[in-house]
N, C-alpha and C positions, 0 to 999 in steps of 0.2 A: 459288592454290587448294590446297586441300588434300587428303589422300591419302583419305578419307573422302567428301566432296562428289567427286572426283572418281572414286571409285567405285561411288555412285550416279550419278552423268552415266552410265557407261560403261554400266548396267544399264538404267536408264530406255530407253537408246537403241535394246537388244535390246527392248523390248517397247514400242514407240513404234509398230512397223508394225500390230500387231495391234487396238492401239484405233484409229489412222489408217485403218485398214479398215473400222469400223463408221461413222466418221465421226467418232471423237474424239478429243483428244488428251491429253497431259498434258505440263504445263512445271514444272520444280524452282525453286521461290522461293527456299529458305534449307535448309540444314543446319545444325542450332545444339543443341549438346549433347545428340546423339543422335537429334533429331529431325528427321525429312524432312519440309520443309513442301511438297508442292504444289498446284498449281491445274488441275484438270481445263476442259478446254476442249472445244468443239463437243456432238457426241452424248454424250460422257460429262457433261456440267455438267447435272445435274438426273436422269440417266438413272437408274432405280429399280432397274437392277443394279451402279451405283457403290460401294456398301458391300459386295457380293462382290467385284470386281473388285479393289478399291483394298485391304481387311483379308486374303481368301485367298491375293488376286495376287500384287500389289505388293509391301506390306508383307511378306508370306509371301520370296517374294524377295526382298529386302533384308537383313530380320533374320538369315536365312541365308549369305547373301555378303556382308554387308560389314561386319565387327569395328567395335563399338558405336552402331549402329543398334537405338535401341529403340521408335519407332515410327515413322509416318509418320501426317500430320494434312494434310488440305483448308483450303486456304484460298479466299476469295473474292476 
């Protein structure tokens, strides 16, 4: 694994309680040049504050901590 994928794991992990709180989740599919792929799970899969959550949040956190992260995209 790599120093990159594995420093989104280590992030996702810090904010994994707070969507598990609402009832949702999120799991990291792929990292692949530059790009965090993942799949929102339970409350969050469909929820109509998903593109707050996932562009302000997530992503917002990511681009910030982890050297060449440039976006993060939903998959199904």
């Amino acid at each position: 694994m790599d120093d990159t994928r594995q420093q989104v794991l280590d992030l996702i992990h810090k904010v994994r309680p707070y969507l598990q709180r609402d009832g949702g989740d999120i799991e990291v599919i792929n990292v692949e040049d530059g790009i965090v792929y993942v799949k929102m799970l339970g409350a969050c899969d469909g929820c109509m504050a998903l593109d707050v959550t996932l562009k302000q949040g997530i992503e917002t956190m990511l681009l910030e901590n982890v050297p060449g992260v440039i976006a993060v995209v939903t998959v199904d």
